[in-house]
MARZA-229953 format. One record per residue (C-alpha): z, y, x. Coordinates in pm, whole numbers, plus 50000, padded with zeros to 5 digits. Layout:
REM MARZA-229953
VOGU      up   north    east
VOGU       Z       Y       X
...
END
This chain:
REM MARZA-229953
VOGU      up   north    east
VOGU   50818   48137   49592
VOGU   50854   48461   49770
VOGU   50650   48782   49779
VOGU   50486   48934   50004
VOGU   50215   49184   50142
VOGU   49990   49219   50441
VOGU   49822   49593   50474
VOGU   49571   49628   50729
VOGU   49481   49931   50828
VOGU   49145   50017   51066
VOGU   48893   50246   51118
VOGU   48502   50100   51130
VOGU   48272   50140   51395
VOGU   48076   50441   51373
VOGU   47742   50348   51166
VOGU   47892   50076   51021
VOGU   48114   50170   50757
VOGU   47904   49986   50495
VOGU   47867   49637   50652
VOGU   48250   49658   50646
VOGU   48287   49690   50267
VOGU   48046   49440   50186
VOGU   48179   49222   50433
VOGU   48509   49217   50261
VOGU   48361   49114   49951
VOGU   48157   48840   50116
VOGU   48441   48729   50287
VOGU   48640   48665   49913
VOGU   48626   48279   49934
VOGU   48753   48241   50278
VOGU   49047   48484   50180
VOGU   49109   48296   49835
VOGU   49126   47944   50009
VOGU   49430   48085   50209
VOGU   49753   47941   50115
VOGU   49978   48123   49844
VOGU   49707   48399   49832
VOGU   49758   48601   49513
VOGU   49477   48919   49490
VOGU   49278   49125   49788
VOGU   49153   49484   49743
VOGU   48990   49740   49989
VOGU   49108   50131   49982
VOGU   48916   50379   50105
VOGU   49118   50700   50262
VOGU   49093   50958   49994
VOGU   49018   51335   50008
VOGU   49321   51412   49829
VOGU   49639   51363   50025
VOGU   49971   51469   49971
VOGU   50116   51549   50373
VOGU   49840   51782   50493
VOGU   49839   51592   50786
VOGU   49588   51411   50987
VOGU   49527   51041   50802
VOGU   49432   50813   51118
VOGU   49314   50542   50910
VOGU   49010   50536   50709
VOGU   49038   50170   50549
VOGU   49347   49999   50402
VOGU   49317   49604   50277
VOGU   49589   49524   50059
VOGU   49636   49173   50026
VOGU   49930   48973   49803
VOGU   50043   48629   49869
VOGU   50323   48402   49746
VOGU   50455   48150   49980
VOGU   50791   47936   50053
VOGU   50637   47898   50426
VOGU   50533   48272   50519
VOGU   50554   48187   50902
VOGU   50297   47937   50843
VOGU   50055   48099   50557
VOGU   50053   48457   50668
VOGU   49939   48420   51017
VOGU   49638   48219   50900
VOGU   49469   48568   50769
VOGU   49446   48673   51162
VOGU   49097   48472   51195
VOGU   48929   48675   50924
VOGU   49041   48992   51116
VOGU   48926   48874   51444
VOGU   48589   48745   51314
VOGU   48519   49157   51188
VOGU   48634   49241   51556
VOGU   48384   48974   51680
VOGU   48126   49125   51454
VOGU   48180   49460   51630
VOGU   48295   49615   51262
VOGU   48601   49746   51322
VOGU   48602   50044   51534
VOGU   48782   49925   51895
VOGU   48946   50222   51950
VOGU   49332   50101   51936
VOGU   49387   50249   51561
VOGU   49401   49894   51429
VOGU   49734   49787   51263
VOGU   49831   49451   51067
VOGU   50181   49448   50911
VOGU   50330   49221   50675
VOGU   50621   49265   50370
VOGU   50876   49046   50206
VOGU   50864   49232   49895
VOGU   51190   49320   49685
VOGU   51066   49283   49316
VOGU   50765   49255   49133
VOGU   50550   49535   49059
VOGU   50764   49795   48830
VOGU   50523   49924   48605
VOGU   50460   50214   48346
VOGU   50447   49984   48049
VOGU   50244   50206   47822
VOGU   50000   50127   48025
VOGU   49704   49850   47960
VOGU   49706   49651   48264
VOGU   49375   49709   48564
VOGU   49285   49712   48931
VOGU   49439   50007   49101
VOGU   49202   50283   49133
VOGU   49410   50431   49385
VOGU   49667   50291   49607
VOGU   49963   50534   49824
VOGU   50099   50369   50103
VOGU   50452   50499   50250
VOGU   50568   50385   50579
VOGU   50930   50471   50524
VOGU   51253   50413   50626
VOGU   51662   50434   50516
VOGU   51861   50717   50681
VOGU   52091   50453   50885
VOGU   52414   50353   50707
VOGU   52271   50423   50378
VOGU   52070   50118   50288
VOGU   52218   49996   49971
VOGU   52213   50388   49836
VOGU   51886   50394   49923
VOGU   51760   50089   49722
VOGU   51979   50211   49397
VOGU   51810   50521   49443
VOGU   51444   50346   49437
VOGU   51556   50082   49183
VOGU   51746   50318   48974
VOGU   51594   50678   48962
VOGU   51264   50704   49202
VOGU   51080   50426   49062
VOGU   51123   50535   48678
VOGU   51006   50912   48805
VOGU   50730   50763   48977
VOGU   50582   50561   48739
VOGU   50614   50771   48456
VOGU   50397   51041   48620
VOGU   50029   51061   48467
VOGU   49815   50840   48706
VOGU   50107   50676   48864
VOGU   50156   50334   48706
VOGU   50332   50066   48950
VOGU   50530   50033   49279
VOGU   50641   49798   49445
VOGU   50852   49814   49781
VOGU   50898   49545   50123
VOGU   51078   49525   50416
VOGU   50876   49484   50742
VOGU   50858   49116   50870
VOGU   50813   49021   51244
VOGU   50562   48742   51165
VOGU   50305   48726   51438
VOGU   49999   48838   51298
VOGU   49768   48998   51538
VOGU   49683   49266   51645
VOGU   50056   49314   51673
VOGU   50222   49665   51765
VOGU   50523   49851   51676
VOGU   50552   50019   51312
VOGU   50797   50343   51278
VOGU   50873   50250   50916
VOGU   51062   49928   50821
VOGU   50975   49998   50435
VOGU   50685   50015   50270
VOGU   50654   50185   49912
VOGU   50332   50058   49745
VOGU   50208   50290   49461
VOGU   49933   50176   49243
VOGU   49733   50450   49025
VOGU   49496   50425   48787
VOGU   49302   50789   48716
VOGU   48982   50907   48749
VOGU   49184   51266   48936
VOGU   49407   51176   49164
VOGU   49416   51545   49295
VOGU   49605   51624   48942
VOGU   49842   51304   48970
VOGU   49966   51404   49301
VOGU   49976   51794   49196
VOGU   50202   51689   48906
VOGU   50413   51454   49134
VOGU   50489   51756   49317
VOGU   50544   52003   49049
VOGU   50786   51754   48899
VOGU   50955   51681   49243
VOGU   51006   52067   49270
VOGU   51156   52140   48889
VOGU   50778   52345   48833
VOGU   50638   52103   48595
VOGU   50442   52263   48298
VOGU   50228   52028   48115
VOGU   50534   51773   48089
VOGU   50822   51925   48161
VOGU   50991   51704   48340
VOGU   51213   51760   48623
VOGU   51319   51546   48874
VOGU   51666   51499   49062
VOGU   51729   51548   49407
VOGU   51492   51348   49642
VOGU   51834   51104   49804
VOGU   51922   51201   50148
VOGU   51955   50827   50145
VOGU   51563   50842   50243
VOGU   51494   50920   50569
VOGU   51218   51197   50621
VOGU   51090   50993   50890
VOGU   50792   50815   50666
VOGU   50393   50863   50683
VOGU   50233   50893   50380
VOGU   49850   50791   50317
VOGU   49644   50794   49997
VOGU   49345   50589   49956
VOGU   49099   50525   49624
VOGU   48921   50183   49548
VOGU   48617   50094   49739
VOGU   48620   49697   49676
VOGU   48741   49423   49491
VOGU   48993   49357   49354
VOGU   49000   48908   49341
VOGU   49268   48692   49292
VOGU   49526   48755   49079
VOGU   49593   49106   49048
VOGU   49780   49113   48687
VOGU   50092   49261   48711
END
């Protein structure tokens, strides 16, 4: 069995932002009888971000699967996405993106931490300076991931590269990576204020310092934070 991910990322139509979320979790069993489905959980976009940039998307659905026929299982998720259309719930305004993951590796998590649903999930749309790929997953695999997930708040990631699987809406995506970083705090304002501090060597409470950021990472990535605002089902122990 291999891994992977489908994010889908959409605005609602205006007025409708609740019918959305309770759609999703009425729509659990149809999304559970899909083939090597694993878990499911709806992000709202948070307050707190760490790019003060415009966020374009105010819904992420996260959903896992496990499959030795992704060409065949993944696709099947479009229905459920064109049935919200259908229902006029998701805003029609061109924002809408579907992309799917082969994952690398199981979720790497902080083991001093009791395993639960994500309270928070960052998404980054990343990619490799060219020419550097293998540096750039010993940096992740190596040195990133432990710094990550040692951070208060920050307790898993888990990282994909982009698959061309025709699952619609289908557009271009600028990143071929995608970092997945699962939290679980109740202030994720202070969990992203301490990944910076540490990123920058200005770390009080803890002390710790980071390396270098690799040049191996391209700075040509989007970053988006979102909090919990349904689910999780399936299988979401990790």
């Amino acid at each position: 069995m291999t891994a992977y991910t489908i994010i889908h990322l959409h605005n609602p139509t205006a007025g409708r932002e609740e019918e959305l979320v309770k759609g999703f979790d009425e729509s659990r069993d149809a999304i559970s009888a899909l083939r090597g489905f694993k878990s499911a959980q709806l992000f709202t976009r948070s307050e707190k971000q760490i790019l003060p940039v415009q966020q374009p998307w105010l819904h992420v659905a996260f959903y896992e699967f496990e499959t030795i026929e992704p060409e065949i299982d993944l696709p099947a998720i479009a229905p459920l996405f064109a049935r919200q259309r259908d229902r006029g719930l998701i805003a029609n305004d061109e924002t809408e993106r579907v992309y799917s993951y082969r994952m690398y590796h199981p979720w790497k998590c902080d083991k001093t931490i009791t395993p639960a649903p994500f309270t928070h999930l960052k998404i980054l749309l990343a990619n490799f300076t060219p020419g550097r790929e293998a540096e750039y997953h010993r940096w992740y695999d190596e040195v990133h991931s432990v710094e990550v997930t040692t951070t208060p708040g920050y307790v898993a990631m888990r990282r994909g590269r982009l698959t061309d699987l025709p699952i619609e809406p289908r557009h271009h995506c600028l990143g071929s990576e995608l970092v997945a970083i699962g939290f679980q705090t109740d202030d994720l304002g202070a969990s992203l204020d301490e990944f910076h501090a540490r990123a920058m060597g200005t770390s009080k409470p803890e002390g710790a310092t980071w390396g270098p950021r690799s040049t191996s990472a391209s700075s040509a990535r989007t970053v988006h934070c979102f909090e919990s605002v349904a689910g999780p089902f399936g299988d979401y122990s990790r």
